[in-house]
BALODREN-836686 format. One line per field, with one value per residue (C-alpha): residue in one letter; x, y, z. Coordinates in Angstrom, 3 decimals. Each point is the difference from the previous one (the first is absolute). Layout:
BEGIN
residu = (A | ...);
c1 = (X | ...);
c2 = (Y | ...);
c3 = (Z | ...);
! end
This chain:
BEGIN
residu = (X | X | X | X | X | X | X | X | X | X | X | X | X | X | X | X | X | X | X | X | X | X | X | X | X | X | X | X | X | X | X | X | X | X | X | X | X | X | X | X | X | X | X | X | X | X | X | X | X | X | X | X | X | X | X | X | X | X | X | X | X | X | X | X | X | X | X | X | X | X | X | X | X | X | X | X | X | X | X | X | X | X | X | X | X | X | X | X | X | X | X | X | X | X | X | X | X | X | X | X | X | X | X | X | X | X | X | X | X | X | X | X | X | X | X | X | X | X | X | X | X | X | X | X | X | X | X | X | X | X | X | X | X | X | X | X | X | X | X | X | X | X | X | X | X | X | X | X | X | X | X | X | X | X | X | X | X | X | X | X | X | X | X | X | X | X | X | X | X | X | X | X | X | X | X | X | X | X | X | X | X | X | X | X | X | X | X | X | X | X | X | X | X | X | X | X | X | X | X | X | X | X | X | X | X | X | X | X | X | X | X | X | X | X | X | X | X | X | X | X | X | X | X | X | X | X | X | X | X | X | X | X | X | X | X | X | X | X | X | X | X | X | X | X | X | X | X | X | X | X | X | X | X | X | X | X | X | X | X | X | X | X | X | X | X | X | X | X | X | X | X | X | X | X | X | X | X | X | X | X | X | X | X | X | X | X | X | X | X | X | X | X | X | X | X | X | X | X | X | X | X | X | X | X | X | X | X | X | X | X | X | X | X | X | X | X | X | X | X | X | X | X | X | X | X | X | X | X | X | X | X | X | X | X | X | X | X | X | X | X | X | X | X | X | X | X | X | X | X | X | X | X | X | X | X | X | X | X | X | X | X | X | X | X | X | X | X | X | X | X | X | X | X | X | X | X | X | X | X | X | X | X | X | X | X | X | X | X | X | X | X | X | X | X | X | X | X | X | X | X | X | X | X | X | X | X | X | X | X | X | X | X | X | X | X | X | X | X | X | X | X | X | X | X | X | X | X | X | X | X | X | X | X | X | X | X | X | X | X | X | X | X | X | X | X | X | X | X | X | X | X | X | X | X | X | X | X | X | X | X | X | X | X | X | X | X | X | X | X | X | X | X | X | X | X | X | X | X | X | X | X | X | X | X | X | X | X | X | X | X | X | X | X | X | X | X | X | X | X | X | X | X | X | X | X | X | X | X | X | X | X | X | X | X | X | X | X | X | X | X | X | X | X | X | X | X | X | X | X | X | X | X | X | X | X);
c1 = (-18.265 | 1.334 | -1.693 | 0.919 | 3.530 | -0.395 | -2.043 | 2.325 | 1.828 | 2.849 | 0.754 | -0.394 | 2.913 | 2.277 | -0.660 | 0.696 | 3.250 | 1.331 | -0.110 | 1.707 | 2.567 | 0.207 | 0.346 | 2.704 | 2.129 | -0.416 | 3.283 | 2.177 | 3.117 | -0.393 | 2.442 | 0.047 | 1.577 | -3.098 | -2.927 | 0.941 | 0.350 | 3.326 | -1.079 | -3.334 | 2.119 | 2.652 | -2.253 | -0.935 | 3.353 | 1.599 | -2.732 | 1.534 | 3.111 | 0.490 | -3.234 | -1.391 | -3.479 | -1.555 | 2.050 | 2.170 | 2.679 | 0.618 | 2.516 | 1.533 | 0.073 | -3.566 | -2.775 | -2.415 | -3.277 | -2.863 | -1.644 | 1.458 | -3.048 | 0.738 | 3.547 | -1.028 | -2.045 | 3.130 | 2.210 | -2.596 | -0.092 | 3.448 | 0.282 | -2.461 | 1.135 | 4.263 | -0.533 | 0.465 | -1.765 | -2.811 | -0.721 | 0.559 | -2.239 | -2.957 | -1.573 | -1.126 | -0.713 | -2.276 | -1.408 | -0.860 | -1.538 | -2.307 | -1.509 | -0.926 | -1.635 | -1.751 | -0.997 | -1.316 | -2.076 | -1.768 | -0.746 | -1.114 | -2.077 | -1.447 | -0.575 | 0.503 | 2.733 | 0.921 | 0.693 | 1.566 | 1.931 | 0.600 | 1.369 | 2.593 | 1.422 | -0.200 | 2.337 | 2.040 | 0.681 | 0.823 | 3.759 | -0.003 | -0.833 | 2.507 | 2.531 | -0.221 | -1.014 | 3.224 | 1.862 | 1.883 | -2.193 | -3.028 | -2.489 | -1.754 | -0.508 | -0.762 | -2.793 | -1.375 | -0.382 | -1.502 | -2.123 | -1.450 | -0.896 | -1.690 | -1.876 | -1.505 | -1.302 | -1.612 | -1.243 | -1.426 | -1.883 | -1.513 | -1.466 | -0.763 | 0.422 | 1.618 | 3.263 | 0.951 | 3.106 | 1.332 | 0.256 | 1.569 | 2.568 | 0.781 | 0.162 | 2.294 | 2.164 | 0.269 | 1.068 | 2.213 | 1.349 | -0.064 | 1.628 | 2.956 | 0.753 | 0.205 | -1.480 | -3.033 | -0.179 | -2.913 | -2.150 | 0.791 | -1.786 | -3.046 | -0.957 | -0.640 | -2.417 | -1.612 | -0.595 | -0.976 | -2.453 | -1.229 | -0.446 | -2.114 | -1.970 | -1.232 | -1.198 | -2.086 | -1.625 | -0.701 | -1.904 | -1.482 | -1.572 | -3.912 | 0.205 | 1.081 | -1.245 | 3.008 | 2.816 | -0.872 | 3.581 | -0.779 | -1.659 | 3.301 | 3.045 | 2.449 | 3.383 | 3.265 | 1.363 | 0.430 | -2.965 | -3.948 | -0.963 | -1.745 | 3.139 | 2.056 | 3.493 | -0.791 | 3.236 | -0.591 | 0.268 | 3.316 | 2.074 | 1.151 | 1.295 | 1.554 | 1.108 | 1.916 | 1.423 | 1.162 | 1.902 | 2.235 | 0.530 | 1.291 | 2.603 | 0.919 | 0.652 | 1.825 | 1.941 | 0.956 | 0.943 | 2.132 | 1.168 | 2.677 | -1.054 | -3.570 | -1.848 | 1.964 | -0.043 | -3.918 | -1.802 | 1.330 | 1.357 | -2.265 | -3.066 | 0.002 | 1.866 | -2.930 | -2.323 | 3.119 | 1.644 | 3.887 | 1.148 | -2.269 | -0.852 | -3.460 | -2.156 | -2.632 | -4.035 | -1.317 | 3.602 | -2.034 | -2.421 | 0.381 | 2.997 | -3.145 | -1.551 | 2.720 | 1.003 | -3.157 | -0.994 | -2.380 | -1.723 | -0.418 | -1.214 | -2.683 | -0.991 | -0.020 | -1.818 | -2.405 | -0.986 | -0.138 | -3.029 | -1.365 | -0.183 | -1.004 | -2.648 | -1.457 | -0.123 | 3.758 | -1.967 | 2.708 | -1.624 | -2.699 | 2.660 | 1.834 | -3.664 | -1.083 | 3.304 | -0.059 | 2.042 | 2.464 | 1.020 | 0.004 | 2.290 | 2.038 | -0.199 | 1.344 | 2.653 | 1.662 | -0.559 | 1.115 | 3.210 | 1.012 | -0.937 | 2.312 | 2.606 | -0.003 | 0.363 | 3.158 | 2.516 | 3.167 | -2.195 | 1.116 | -1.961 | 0.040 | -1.498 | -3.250 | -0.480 | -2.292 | -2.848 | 0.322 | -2.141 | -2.867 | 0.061 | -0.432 | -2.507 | -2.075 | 0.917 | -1.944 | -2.702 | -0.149 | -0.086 | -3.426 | -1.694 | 0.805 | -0.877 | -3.651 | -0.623 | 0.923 | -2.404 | -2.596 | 0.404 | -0.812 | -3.091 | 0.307 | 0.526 | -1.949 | 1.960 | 3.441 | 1.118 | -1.026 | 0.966 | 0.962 | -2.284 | 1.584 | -0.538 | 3.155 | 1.840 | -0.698 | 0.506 | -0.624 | -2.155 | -0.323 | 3.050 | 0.081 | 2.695 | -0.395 | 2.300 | 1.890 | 0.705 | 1.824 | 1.974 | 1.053 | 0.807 | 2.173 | 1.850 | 0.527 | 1.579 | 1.809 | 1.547 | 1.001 | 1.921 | 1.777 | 0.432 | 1.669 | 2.091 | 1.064 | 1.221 | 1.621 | 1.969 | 1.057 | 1.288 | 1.657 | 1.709 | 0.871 | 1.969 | 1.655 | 0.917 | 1.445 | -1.939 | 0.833 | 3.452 | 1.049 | -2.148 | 1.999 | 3.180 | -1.080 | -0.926 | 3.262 | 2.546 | -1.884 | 0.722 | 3.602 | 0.498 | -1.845 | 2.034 | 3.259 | -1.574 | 1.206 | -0.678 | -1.040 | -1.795 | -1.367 | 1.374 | -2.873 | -2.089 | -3.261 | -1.919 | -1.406 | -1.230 | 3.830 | 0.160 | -3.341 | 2.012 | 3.116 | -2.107 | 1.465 | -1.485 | 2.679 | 2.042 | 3.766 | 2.172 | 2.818 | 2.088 | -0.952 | -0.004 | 3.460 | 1.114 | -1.662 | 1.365 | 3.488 | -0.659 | -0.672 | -3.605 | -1.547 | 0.613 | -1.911 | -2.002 | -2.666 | 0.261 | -1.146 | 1.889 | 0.572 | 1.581 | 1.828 | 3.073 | 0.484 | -0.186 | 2.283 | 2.628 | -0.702 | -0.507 | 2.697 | 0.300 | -3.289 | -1.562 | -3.052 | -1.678 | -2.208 | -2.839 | -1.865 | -3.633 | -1.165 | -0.462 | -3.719 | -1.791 | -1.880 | 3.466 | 2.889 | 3.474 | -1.473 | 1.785 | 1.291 | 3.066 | 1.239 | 3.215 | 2.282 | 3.497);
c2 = (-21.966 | 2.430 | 2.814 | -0.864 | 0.212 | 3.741 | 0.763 | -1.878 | 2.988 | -2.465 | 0.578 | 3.511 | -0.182 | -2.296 | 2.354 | 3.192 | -1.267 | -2.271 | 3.754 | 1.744 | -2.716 | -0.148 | 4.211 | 0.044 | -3.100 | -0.093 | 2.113 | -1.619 | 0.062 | 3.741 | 1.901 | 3.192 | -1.894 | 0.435 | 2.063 | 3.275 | -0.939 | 1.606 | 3.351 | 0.397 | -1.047 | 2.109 | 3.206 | -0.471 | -0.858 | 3.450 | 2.116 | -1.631 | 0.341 | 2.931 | 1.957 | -0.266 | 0.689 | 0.697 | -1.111 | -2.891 | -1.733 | -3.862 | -1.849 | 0.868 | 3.532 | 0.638 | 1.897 | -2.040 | 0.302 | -1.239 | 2.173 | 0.308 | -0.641 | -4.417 | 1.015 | 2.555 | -3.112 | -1.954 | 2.592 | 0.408 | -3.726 | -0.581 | 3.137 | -2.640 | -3.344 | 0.729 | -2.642 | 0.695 | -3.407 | 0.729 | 3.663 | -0.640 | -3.101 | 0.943 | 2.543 | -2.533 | -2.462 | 2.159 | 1.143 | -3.419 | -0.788 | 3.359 | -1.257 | -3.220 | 0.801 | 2.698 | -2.762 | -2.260 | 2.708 | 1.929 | -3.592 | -1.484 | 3.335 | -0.062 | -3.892 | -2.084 | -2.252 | -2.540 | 2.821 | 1.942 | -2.933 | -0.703 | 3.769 | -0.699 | -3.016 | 1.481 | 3.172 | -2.637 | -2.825 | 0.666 | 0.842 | 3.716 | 1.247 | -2.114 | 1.400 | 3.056 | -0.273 | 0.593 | 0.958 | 3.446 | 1.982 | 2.322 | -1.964 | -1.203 | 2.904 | 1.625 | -2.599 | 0.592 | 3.593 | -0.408 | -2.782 | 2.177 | 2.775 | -2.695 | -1.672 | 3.786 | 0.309 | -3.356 | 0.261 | 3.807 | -1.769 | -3.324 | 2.603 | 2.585 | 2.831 | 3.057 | 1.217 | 1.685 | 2.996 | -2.242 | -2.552 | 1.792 | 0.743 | -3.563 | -0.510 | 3.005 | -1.594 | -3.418 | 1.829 | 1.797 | -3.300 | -1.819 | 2.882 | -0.288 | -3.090 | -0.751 | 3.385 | 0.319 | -3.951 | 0.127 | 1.964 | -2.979 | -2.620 | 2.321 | 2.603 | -2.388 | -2.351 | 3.094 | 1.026 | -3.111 | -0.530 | 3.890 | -0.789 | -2.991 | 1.428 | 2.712 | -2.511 | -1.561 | 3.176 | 0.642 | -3.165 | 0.211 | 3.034 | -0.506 | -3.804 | -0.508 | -3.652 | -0.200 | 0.730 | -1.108 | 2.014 | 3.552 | 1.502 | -0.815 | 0.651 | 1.734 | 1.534 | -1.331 | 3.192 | 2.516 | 2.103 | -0.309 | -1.946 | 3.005 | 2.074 | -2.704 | 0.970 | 3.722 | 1.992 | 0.215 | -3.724 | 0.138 | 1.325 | -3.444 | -1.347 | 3.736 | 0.505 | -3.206 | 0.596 | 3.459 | -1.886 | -2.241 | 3.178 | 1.917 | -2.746 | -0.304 | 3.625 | 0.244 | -3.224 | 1.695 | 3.091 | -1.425 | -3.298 | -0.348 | -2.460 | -0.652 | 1.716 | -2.834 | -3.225 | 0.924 | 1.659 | -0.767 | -3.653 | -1.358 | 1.405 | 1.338 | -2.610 | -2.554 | 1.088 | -0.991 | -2.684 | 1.060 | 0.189 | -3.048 | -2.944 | -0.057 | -2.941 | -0.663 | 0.423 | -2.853 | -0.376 | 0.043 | -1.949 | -3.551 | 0.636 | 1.011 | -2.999 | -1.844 | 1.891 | 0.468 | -3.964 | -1.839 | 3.150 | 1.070 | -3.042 | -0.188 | 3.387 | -0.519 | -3.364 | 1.449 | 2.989 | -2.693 | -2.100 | 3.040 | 1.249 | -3.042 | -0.230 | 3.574 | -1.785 | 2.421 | 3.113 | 2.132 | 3.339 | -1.130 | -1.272 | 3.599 | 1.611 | -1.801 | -0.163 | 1.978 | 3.393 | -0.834 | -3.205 | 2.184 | 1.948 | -2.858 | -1.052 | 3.896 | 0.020 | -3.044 | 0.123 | 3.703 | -0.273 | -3.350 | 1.909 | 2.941 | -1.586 | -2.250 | 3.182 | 1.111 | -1.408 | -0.700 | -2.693 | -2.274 | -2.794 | 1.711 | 3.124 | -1.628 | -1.239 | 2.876 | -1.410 | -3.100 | 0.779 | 1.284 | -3.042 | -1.796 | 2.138 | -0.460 | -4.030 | -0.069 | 2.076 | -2.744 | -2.980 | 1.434 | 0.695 | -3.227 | -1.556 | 1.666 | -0.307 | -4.100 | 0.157 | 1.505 | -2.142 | -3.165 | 1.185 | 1.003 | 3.715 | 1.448 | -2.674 | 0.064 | 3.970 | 2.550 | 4.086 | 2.694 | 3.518 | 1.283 | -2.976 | -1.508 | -1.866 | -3.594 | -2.032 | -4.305 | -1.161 | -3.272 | -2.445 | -1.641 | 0.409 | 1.738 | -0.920 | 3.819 | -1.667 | -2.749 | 1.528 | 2.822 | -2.895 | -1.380 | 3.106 | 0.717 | -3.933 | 0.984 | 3.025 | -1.026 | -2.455 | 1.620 | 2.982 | -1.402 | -2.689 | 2.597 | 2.453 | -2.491 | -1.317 | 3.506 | 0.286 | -3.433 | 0.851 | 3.459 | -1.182 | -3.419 | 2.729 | 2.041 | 3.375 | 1.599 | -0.417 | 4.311 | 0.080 | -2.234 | 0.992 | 3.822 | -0.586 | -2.756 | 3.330 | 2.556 | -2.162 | -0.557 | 3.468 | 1.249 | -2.323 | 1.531 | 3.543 | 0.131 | 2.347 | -1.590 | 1.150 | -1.698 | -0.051 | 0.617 | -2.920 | -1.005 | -0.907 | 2.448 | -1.683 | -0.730 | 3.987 | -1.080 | -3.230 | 1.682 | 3.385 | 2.407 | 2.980 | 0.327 | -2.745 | 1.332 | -0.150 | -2.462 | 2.858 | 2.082 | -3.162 | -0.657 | 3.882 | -0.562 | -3.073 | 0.895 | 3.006 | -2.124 | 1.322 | -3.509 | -3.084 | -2.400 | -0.286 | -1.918 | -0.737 | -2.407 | -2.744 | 1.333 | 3.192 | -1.365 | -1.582 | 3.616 | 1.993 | -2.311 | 0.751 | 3.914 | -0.377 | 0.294 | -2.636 | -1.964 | -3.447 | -1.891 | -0.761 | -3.142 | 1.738 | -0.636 | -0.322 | -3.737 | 0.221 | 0.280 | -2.034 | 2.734 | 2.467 | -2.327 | 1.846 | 3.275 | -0.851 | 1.801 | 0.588 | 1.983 | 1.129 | 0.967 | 0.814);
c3 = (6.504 | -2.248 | 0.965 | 4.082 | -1.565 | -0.922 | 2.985 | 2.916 | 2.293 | -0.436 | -3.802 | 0.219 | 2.737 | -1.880 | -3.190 | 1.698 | 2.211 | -3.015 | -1.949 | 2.879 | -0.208 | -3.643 | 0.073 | 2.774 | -1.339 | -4.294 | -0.575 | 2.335 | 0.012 | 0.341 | -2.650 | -2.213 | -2.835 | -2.501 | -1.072 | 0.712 | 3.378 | 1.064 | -1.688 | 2.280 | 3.228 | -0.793 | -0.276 | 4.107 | 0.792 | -1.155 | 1.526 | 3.511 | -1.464 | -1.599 | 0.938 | -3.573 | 0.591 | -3.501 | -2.627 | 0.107 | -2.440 | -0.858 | 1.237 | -3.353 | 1.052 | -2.631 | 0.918 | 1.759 | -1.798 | 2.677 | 2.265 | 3.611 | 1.649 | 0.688 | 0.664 | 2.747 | 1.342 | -0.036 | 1.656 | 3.157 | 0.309 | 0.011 | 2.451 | 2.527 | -0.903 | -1.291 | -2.186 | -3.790 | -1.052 | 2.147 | -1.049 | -3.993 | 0.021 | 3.045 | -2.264 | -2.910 | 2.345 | 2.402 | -3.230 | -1.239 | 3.209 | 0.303 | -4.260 | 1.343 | 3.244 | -2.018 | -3.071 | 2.395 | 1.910 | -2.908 | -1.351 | 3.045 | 0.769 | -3.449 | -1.425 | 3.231 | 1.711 | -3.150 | -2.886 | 2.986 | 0.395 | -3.646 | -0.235 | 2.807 | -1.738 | -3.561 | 1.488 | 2.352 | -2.248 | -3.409 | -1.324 | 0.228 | 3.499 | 1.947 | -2.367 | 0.913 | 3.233 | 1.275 | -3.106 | 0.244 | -2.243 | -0.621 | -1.628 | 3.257 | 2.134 | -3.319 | -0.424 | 3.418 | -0.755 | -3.366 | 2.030 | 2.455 | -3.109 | -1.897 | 3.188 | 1.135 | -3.406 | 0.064 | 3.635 | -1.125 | -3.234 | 1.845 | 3.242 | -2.366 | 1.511 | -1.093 | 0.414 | 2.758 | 0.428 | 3.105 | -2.947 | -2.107 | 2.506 | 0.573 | -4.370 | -0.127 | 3.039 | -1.678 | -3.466 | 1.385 | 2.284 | -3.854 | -1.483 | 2.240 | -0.436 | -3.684 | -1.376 | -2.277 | -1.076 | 2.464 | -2.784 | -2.292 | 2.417 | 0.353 | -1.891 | -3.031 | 2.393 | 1.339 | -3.790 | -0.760 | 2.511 | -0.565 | -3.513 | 0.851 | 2.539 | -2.310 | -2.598 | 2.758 | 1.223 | -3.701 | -0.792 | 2.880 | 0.099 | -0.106 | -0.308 | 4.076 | -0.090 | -2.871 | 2.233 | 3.731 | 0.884 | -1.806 | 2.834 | 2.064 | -2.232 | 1.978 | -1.774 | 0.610 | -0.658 | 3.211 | 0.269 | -1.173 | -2.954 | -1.391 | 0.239 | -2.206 | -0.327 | 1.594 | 0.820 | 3.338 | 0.125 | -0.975 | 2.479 | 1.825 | -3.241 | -0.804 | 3.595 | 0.059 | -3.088 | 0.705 | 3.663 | -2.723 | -2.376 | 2.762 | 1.181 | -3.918 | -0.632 | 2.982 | -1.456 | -3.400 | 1.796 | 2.491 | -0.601 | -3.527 | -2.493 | 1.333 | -2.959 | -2.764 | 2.707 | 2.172 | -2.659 | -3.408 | 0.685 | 2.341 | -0.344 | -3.647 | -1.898 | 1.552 | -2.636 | -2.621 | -1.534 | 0.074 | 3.543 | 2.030 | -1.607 | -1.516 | 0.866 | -2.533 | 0.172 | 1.710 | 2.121 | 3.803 | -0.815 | -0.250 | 2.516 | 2.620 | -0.951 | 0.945 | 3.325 | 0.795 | -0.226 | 0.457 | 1.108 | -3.229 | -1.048 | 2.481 | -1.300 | -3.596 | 0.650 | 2.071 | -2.558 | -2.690 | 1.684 | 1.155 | -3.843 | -0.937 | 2.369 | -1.560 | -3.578 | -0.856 | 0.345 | 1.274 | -0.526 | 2.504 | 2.187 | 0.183 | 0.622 | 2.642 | 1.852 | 3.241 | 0.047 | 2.610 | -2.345 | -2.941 | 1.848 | 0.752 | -3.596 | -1.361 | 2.615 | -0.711 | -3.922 | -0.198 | 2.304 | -2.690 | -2.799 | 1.195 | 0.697 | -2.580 | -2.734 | 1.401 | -1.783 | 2.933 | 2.016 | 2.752 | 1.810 | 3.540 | -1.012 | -1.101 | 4.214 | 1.029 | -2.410 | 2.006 | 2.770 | -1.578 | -1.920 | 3.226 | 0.981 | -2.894 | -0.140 | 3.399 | -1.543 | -2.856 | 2.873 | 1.574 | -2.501 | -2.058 | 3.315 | 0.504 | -3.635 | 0.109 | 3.016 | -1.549 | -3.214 | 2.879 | 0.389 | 3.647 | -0.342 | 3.287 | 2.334 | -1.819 | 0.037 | 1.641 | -0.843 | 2.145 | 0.123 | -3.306 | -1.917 | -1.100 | 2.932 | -0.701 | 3.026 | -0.147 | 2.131 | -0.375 | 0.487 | -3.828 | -2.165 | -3.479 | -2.926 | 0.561 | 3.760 | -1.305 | -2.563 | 2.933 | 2.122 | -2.483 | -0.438 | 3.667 | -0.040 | -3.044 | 0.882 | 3.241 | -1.723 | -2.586 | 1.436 | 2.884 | -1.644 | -2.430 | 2.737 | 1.887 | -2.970 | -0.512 | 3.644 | 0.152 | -3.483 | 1.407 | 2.501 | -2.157 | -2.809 | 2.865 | -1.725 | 3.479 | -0.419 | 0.195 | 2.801 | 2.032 | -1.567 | 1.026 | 3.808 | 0.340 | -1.327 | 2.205 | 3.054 | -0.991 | -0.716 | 3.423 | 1.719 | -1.394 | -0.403 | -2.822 | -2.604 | -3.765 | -3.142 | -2.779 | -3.272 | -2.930 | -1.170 | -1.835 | 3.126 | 1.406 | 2.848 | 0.837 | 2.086 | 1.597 | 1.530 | 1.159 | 1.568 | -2.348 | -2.346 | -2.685 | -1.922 | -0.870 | -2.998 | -0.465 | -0.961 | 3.523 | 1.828 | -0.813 | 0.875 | 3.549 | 1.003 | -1.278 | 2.286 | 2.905 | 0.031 | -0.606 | 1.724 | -1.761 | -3.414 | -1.796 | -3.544 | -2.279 | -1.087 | -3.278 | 1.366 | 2.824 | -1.795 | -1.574 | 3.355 | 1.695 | -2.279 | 0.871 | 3.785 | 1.876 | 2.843 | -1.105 | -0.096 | -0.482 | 2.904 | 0.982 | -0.165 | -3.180 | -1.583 | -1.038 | -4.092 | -0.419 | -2.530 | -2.135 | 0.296 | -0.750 | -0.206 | 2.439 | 3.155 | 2.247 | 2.643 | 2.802 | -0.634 | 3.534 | 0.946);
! end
């Protein structure tokens, strides 16, 4: 029954559209109120506005410190669709949907339908990807990109074949893609796994060297790294990871030399003062992970449950367990390990930096599911009609429709993360909308139609949200002290303030009054309201 489950068209259908759903609908209502949000949207919106192309400010008039690249992808979609919503959110969302298509593939291809299956869920359901699915940041077309890096490599180990320049190409395209978008953070999610798995890999070859029957995998231990195992970490290996790099240097030079105050707020503030403990907060040690434990749930139960029995099953020999395990789940291992490991040693942490490990994590969860499921096979008793393998030896496929213990569990965490995955978004929607978090956003588009209809011409008078210019269309915020000069000069007709500086300006504006245009007090910003001000 269980296994029938897993292997009915029909769940794999509900899994993958409930994910779409979940990924289109978790961060409704839509608003730039909150992570960063405003300052990601606002860097597309001023290259259509004001033609900047390479280096953009905050809404705060700060240099923006990302990348252009996802803010060029914004611009061109809003140049096809003239929707702002549409081309700040599509890019995470299409991003989101290219992972899991790509998870459920290469684990499908690899370990059959179920852990195929298993991987779609695990990167669908959990409290992380819907997030950010359609969240107005970085982190998931980032994670694609590092994605597609990691997947090459573990596609190039489990053929073994050798590294090809046409390959290379494509690594030094998808650096330079990372590179672009959040700068050289992509070395922290890889080269450490790629070291990793480079150290371990040597080891292997090593002991077994004139003892084959030792280490069935010796004769077929490909490196992770760019170019021939025999060649190591040979210069002429390099030039991808050195190409890329010299792409982000270029638009960072050109940055100090042409942009004020980039140098102190890119280089020194963001990127620098990371690896500090005065300017960002410092998280401790261990800070990501029991949060990924939780996030990720119950994946990450199902995984640590599933190494458990499988250690116990080898009597807690975990050297043995690491020597026998096949290179492309080594590699899987390194990548995942490394990029927490990483991460985890810079001091200024937050939880949605940590996403790109997530789908290697899946990928190697569905690794775990088939071979836990040949091995509980096997232990039956019925190993010739239970799994069979493909040419290069390690794609277990079931055979035979009986449900192992690893079946169940998965089956209970499919049930389980439907569940609380989807409760949890939809409490977050419903609660949304009750705690009216979309309040600017209506309060935005109902002054842009009142001041269209009048054509009337307004400003808005500096605030703390940023997302506030975003609302109202506009690419600077304006002083009470100018806004007061303007409007006396008859150069404004109407103004929005918040209701802590309105009573002052209407004392200072000649001919003004409230109008009855104004934003419904939100629950987690009581007293920032806001009014339009008009003749």
């Amino acid at each position: 029954m269980t296994k029938t489950l897993l292997e009915d068209r029909r769940t794999l259908w509900f899994v993958a559209g409930l994910t779409v759903i979940l990924f289109a609908v978790a961060n409704l209502p839509w608003q730039l109120d909150d992570y960063d949000q405003a300052k990601q949207a606002f860097t597309s919106f001023q290259m259509i506005k004001e033609g900047r192309w390479f280096y953009q400010q905050t809404p705060h008039e700060h240099v923006a410190t990302k990348p252009p690249l996802v803010g060029w992808i914004s611009a061109g979609l809003f140049a096809i669709t003239r929707s702002w919503d549409t081309a700040w959110r599509l890019p995470s969302f299409l991003a989101a949907i290219a992972i899991a298509m790509l998870l459920f593939r290469a684990a499908t291809s690899a370990y059959g339908t179920i852990p195929g299956l298993i991987a779609l869920g695990a990167f669908g359901l959990n409290l992380l990807s819907p997030r950010l699915a359609t969240l107005v940041r970085t982190d998931m077309p980032l994670a694609l990109a590092i994605f597609l890096i990691g997947l090459l490599i573990w596609q190039k180990i489990r053929a073994r074949t050798e590294w090809k320049p046409r390959e290379r190409i494509y690594l030094f395209a998808l650096l330079t893609v990372a590179m672009l978008i959040k700068g050289p953070i992509v070395y922290a999610f890889l080269l450490p796994g790629i070291a990793l798995f480079e150290w371990r890999r040597r080891r292997v070859v090593v002991a077994g060297v004139g003892d084959p029957g030792k280490s069935p995998n010796v004769q077929s231990q490909h490196s992770a790294w760019s170019g021939p195992p025999q060649d190591g970490f040979a210069v002429a290996n390099w030039w991808p990871w050195i190409a890329s790099l010299a792409v982000f240097l270029f638009w960072v030079i050109g940055g100090i030399l042409f942009t004020p105050g980039f140098f102190d707020q890119v280089v020194m503030r963001e990127f620098v003062a990371r690896f500090g403990e005065t300017i960002h907060r410092p998280q401790p040690l261990y800070f990501y992970l029991p949060h990924l434990l939780h996030k990720f749930a119950p994946w990450s139960l199902l995984m640590i449950g599933v190494a458990v029995f499988d250690l116990a099953s080898r009597r807690w020999r975990i050297g043995a367990a690491f020597r026998e395990m096949l290179p492309e789940t080594c590699w899987l291992v390194c990548w995942s390990l490394g990029g927490l490991i990483a991460m985890s040693l810079i001091p200024s942490k937050r939880l949605d930096r940590i996403f790109p490990i997530v789908p290697p994590l899946c990928l190697l969860l569905a690794a775990q599911i088939a071979k836990r499921n040949s091995r509980s096979h096997r232990s039956m008793g019925r190993p010739s009609e239970s799994v069979d393998f493909d040419s290069t030896g390690h794609r277990p496929v079931a055979t035979k429709n009986s449900a192992t213990p690893v079946l169940r569990w998965s089956a209970v965490a499919v049930i389980v993360a439907i569940l609380f995955t989807g409760g949890y978004t939809l409490f977050k929607i419903v609660s949304g909308y009750r705690d009216h978090y979309d309040a600017l956003v209506v309060f935005g588009r109902n002054v842009r139609h009142e001041v269209e209809a009048h054509y009337w011409r307004y400003e808005v008078v500096s605030a703390k949200d940023e997302g506030l210019l975003l609302y109202l269309r506009k690419t600077h915020f304006i002083e009470p002290d100018r806004a007061v000069i303007e409007w006396n000069r008859g150069n404004l007709d109407a103004l929005v303030a918040s209701t802590e500086k309105a009573p002052a300006l209407l004392g200072e504006l000649r001919d003004a009054s409230l109008s009855s245009l104004k934003s419904i007090e939100r629950k987690k910003e009581q007293g920032r309201d806001y009014v339009l001000i008009t003749h």
